[in-house]
Backbone atoms as SQL, in Angstrom:
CREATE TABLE atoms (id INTEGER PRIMARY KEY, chain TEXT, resi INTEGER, resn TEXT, atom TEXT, x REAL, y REAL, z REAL);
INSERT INTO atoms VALUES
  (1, 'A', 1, 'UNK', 'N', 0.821, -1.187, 0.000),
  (2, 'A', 1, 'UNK', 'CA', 0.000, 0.000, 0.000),
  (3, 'A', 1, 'UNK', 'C', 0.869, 1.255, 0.000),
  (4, 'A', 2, 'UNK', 'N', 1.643, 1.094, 0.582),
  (5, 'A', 2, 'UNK', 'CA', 3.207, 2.158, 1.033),
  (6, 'A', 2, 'UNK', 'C', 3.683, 2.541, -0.510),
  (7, 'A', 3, 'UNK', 'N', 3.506, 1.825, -1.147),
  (8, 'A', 3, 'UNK', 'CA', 4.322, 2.037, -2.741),
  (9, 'A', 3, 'UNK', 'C', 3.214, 2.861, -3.604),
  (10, 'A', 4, 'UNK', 'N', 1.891, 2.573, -3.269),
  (11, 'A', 4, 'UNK', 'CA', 1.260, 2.948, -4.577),
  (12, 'A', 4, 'UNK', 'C', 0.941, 4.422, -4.188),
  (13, 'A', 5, 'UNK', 'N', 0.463, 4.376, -2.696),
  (14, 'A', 5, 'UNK', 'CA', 0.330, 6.055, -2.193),
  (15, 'A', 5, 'UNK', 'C', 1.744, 7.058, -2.246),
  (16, 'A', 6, 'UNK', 'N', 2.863, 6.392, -2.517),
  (17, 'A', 6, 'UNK', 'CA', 3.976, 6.885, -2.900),
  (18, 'A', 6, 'UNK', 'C', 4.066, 7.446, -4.451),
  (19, 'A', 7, 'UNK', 'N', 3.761, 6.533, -5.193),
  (20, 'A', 7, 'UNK', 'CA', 3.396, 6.397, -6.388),
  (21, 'A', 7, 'UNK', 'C', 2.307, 6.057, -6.843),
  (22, 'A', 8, 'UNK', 'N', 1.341, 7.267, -6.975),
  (23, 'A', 8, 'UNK', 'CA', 0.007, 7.193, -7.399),
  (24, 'A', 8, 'UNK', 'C', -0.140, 6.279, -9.055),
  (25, 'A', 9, 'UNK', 'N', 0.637, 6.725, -9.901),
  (26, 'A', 9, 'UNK', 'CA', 0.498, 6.431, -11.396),
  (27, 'A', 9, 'UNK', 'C', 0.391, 4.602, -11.482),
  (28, 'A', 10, 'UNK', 'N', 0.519, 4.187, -10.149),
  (29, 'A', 10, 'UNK', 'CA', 0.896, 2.537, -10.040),
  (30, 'A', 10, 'UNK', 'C', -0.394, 1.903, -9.336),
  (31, 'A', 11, 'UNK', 'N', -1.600, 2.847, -9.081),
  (32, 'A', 11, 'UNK', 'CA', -2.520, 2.671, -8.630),
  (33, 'A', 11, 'UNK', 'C', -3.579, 1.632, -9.561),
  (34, 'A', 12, 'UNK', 'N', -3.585, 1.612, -10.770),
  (35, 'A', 12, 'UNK', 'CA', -4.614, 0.710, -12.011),
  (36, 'A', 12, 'UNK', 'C', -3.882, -0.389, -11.713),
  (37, 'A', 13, 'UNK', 'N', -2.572, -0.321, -11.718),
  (38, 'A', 13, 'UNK', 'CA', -2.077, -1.650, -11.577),
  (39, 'A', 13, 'UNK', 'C', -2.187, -2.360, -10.709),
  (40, 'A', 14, 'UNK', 'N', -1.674, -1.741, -9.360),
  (41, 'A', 14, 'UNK', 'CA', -2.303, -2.369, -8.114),
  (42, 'A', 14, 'UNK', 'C', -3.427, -3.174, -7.956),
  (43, 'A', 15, 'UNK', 'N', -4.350, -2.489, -8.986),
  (44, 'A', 15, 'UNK', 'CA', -5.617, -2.863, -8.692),
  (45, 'A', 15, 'UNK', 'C', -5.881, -4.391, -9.727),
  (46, 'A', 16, 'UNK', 'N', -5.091, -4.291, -10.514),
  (47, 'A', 16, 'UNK', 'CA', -5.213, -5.142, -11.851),
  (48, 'A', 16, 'UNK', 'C', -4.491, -6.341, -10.816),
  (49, 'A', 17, 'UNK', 'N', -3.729, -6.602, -10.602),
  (50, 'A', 17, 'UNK', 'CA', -2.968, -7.546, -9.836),
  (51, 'A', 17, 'UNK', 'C', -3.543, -8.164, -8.702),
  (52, 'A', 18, 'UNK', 'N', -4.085, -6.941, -7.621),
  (53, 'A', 18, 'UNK', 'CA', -4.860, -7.638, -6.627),
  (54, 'A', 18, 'UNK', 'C', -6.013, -8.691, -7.170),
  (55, 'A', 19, 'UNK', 'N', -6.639, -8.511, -7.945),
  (56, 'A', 19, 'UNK', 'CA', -7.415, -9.211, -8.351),
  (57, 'A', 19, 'UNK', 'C', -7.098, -10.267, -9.273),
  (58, 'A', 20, 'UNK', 'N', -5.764, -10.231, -10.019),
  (59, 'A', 20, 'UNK', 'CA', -4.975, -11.341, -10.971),
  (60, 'A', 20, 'UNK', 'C', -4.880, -12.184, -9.456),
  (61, 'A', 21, 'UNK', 'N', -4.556, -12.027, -8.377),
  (62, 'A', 21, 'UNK', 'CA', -4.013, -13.069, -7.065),
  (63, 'A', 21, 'UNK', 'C', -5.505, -13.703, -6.427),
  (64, 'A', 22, 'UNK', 'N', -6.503, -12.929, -6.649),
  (65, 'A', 22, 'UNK', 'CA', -7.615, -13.668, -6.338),
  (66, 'A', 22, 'UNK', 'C', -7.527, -15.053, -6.796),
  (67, 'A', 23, 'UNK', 'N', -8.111, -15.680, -5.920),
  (68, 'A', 23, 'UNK', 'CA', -8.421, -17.293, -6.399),
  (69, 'A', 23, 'UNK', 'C', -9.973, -17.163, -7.494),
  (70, 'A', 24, 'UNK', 'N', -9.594, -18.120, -8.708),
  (71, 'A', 24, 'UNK', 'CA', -10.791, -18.293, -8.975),
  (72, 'A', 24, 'UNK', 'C', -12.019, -18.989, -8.339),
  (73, 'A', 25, 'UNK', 'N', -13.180, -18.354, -8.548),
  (74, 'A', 25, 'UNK', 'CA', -14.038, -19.203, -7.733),
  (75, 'A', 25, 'UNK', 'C', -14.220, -19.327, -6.289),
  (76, 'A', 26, 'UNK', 'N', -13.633, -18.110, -5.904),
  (77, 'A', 26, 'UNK', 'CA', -13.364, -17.306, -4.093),
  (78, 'A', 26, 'UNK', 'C', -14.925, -17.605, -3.430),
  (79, 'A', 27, 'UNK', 'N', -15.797, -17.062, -4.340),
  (80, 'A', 27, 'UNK', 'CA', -17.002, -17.137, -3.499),
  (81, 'A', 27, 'UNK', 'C', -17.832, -18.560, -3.258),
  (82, 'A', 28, 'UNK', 'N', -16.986, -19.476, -3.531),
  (83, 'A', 28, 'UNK', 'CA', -17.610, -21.214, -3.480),
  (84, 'A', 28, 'UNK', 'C', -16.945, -21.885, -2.060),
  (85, 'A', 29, 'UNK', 'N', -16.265, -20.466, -1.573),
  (86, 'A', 29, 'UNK', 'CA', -15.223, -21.498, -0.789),
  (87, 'A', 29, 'UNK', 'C', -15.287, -20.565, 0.504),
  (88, 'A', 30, 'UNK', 'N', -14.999, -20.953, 1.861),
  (89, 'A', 30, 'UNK', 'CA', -14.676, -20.163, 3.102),
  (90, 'A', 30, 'UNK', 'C', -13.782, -19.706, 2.995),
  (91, 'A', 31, 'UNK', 'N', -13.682, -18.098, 3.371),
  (92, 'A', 31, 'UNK', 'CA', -14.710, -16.891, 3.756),
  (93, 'A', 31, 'UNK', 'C', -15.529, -16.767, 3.012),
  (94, 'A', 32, 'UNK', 'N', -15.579, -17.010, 2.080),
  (95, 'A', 32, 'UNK', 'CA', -16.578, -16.465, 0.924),
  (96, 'A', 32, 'UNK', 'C', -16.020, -14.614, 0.334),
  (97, 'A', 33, 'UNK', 'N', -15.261, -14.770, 0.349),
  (98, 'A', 33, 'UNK', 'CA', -14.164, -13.210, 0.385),
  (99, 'A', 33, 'UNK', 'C', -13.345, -13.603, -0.864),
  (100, 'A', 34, 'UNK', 'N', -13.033, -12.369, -1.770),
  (101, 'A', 34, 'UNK', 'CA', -11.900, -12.243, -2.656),
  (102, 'A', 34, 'UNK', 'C', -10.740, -12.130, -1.570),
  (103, 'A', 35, 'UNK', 'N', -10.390, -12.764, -1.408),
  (104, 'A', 35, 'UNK', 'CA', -8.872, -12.564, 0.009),
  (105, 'A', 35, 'UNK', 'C', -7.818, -13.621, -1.019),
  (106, 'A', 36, 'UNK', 'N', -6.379, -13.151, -1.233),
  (107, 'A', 36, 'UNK', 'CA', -5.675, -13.726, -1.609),
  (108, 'A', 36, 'UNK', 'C', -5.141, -14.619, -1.001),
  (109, 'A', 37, 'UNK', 'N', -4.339, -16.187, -1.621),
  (110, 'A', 37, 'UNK', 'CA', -3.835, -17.314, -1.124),
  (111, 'A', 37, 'UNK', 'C', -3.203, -17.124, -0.618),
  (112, 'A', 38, 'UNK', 'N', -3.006, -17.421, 0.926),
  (113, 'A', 38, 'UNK', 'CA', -1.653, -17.228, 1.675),
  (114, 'A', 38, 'UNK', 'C', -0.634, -17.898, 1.031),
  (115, 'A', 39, 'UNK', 'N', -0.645, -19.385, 0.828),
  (116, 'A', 39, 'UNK', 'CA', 0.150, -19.897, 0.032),
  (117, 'A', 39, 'UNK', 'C', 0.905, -19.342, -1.131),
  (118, 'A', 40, 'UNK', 'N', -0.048, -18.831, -2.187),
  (119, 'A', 40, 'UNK', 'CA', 0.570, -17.950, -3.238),
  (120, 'A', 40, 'UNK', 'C', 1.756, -16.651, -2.648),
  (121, 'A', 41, 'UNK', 'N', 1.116, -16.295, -1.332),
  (122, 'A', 41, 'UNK', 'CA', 1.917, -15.055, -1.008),
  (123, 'A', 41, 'UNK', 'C', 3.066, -15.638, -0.214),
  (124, 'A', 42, 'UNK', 'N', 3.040, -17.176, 0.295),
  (125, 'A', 42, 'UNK', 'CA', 4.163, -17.302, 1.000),
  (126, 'A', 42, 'UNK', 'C', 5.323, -17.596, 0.088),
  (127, 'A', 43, 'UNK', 'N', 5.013, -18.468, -1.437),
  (128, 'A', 43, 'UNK', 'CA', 5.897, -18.931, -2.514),
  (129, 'A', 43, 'UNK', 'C', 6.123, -17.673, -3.022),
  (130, 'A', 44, 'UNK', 'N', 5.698, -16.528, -3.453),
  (131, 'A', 44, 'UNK', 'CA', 6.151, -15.347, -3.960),
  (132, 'A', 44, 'UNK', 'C', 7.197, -14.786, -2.824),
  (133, 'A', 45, 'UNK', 'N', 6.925, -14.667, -1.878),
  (134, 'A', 45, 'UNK', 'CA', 8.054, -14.781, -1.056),
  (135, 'A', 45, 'UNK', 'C', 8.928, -15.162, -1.216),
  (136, 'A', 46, 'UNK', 'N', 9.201, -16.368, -1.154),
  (137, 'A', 46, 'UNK', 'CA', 10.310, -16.988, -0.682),
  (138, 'A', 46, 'UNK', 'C', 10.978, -17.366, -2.089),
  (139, 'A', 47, 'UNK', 'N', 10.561, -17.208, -2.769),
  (140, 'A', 47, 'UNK', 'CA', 11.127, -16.586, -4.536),
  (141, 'A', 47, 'UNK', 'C', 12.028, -15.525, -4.794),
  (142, 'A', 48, 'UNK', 'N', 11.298, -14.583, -3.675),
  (143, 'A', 48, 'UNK', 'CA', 11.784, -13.219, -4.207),
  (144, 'A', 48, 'UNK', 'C', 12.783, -13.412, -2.966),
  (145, 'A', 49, 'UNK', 'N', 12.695, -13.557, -1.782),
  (146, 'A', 49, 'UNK', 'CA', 13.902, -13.413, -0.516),
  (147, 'A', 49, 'UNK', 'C', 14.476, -14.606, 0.121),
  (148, 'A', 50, 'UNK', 'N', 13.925, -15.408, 0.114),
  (149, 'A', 50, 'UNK', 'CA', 14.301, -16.746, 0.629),
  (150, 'A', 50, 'UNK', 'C', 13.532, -17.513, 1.547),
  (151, 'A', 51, 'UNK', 'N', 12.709, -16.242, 1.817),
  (152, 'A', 51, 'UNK', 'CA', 12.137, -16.505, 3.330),
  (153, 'A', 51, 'UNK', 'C', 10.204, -16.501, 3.149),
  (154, 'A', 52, 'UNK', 'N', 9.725, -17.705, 3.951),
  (155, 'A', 52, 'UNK', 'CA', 8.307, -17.559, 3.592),
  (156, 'A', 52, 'UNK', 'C', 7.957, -16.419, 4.265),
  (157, 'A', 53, 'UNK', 'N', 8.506, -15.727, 5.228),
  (158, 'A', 53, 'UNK', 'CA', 7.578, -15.027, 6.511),
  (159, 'A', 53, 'UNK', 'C', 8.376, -13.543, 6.150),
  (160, 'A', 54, 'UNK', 'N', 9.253, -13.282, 4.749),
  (161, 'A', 54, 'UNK', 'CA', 9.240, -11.992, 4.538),
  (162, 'A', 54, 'UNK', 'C', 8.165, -10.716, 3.946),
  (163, 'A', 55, 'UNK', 'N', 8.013, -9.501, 4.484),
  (164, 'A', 55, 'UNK', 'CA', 7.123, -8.798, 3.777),
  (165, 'A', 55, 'UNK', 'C', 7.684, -8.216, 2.656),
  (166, 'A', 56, 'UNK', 'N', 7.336, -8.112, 1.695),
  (167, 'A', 56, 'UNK', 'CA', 7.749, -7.061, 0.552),
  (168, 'A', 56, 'UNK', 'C', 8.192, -5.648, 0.874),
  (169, 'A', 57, 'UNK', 'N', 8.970, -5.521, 0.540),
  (170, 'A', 57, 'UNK', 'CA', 9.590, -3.724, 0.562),
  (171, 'A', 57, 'UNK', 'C', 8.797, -2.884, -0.282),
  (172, 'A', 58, 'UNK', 'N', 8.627, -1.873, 0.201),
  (173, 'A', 58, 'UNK', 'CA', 7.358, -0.839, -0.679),
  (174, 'A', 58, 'UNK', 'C', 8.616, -0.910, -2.299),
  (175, 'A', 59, 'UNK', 'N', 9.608, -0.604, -2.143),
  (176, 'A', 59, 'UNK', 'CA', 10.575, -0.448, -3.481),
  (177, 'A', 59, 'UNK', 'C', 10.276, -1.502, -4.001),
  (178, 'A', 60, 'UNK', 'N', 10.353, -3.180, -3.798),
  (179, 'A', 60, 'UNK', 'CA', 10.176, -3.898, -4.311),
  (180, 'A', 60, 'UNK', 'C', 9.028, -4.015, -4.819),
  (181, 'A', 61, 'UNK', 'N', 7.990, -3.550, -4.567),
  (182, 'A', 61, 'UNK', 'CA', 6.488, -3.933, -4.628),
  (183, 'A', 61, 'UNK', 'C', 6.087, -2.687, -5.907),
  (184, 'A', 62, 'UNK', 'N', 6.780, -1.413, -5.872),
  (185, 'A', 62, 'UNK', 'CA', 6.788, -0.167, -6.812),
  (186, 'A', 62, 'UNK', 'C', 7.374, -0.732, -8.091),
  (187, 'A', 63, 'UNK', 'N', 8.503, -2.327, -8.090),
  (188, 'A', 63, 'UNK', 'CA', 9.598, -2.367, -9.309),
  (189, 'A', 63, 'UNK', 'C', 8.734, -2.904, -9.936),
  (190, 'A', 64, 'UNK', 'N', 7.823, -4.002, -9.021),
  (191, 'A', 64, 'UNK', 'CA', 7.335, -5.160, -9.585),
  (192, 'A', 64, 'UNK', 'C', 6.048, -5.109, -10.750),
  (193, 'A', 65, 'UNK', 'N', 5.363, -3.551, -10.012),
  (194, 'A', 65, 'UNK', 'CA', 3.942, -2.845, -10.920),
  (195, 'A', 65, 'UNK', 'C', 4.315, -2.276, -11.804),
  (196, 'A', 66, 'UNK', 'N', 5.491, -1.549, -11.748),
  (197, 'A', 66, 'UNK', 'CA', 6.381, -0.609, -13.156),
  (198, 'A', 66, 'UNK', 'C', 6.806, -2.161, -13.953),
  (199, 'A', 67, 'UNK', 'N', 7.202, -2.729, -13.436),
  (200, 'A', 67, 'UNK', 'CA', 7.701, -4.094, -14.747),
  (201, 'A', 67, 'UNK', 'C', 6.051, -4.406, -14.926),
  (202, 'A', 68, 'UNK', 'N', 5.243, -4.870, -14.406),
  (203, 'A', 68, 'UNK', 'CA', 3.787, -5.595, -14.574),
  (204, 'A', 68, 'UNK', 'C', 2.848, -4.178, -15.559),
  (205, 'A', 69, 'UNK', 'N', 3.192, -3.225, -15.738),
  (206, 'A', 69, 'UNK', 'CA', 2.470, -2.222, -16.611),
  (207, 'A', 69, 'UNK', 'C', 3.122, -2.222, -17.718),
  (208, 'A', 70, 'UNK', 'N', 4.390, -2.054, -17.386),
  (209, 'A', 70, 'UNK', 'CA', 5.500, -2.334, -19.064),
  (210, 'A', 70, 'UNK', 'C', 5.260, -3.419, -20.158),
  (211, 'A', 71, 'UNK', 'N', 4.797, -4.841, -19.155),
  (212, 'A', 71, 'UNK', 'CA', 4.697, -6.029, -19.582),
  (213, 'A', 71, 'UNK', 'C', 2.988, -5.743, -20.639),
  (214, 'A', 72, 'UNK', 'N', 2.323, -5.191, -19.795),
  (215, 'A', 72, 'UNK', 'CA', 0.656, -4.909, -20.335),
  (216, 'A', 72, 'UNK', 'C', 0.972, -3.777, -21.719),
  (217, 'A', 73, 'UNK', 'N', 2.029, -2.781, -21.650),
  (218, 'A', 73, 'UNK', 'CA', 2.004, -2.158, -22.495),
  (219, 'A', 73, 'UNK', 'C', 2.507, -2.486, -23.764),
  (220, 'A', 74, 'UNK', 'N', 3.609, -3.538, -23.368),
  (221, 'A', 74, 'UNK', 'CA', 4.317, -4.273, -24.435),
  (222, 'A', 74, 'UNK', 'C', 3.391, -5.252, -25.014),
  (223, 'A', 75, 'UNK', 'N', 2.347, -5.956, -24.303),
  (224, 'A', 75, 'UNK', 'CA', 1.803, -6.758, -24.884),
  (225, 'A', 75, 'UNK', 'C', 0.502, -6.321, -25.855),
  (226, 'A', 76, 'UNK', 'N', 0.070, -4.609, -25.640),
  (227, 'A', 76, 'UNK', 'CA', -0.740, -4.232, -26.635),
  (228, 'A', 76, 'UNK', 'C', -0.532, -3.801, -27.747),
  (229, 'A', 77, 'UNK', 'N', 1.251, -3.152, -27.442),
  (230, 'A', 77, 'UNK', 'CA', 2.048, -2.749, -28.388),
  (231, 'A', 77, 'UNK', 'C', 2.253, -3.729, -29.655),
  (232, 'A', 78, 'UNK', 'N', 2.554, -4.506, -29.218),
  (233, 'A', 78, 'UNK', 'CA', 2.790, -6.105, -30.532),
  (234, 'A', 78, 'UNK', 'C', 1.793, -7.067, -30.673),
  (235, 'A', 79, 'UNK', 'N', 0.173, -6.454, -30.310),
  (236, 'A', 79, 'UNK', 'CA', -0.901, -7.406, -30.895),
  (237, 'A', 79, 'UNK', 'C', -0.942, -7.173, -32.154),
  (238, 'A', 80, 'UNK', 'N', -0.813, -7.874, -33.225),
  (239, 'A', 80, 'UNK', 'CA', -0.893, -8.086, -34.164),
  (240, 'A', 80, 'UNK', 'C', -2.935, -7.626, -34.653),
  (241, 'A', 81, 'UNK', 'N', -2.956, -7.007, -35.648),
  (242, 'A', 81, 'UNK', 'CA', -4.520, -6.606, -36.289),
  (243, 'A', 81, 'UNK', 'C', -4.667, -8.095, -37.002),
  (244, 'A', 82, 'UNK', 'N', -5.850, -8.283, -36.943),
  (245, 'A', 82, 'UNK', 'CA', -6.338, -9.524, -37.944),
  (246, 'A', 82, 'UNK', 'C', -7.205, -8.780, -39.049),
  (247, 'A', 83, 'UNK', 'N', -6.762, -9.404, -40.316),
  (248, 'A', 83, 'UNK', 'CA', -7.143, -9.008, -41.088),
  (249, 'A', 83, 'UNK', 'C', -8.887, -9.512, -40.936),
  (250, 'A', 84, 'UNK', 'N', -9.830, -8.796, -42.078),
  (251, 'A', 84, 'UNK', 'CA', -11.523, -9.430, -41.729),
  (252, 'A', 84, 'UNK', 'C', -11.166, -10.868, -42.821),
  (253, 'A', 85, 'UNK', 'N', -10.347, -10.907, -43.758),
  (254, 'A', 85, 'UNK', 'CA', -10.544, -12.382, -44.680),
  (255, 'A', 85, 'UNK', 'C', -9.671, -13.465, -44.066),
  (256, 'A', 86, 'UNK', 'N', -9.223, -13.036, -43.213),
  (257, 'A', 86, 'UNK', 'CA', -8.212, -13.906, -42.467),
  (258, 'A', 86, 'UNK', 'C', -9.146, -14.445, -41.408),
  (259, 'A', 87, 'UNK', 'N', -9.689, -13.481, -40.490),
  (260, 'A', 87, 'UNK', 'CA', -11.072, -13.917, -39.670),
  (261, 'A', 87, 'UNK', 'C', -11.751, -14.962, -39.878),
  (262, 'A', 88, 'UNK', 'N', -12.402, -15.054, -41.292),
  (263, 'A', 88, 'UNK', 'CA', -13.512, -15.555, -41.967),
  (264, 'A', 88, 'UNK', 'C', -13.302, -17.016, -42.056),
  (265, 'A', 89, 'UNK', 'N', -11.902, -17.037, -41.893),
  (266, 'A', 89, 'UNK', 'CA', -11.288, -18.570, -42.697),
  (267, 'A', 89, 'UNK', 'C', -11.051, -19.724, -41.336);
């Protein structure tokens, strides 16, 4: 939270991500809450530091949305147009 109120412009993303970590199908299951996998957050952890029981550094968490927006921008950048006779076929 420390990163994005630091850096407002990282705020869509934030938001795009929190919800990429949602589990599908959250509301079939107890709490019945979009609440992210602890699990997911303990392996992202311990990926990024070594450690399951580390928190993210607001810097780290600011690199990770600037790479995760770059990645979204790059990927609209090189969608290819389909042609309509190419469609058809």
């Amino acid at each position: 939270m420390k990163a994005v109120l630091q850096r407002p412009r990282l705020l869509y993303m934030s938001v795009v991500q929190f919800y990429r970590f949602i589990p599908d199908r959250w509301w079939q299951r107890k709490p019945f809450l979009p609440v992210v996998d602890l699990k997911l957050l303990r392996f992202r952890s311990e990926t990024m530091y070594g450690d399951t029981q580390m928190a993210p550094d607001a810097d780290d968490v600011a690199i990770w949305l600037d790479w995760c927006k770059d990645q979204l921008r790059r990927k609209q950048e090189y969608r290819l147009p389909i042609k309509r006779n190419e469609a058809a076929q």
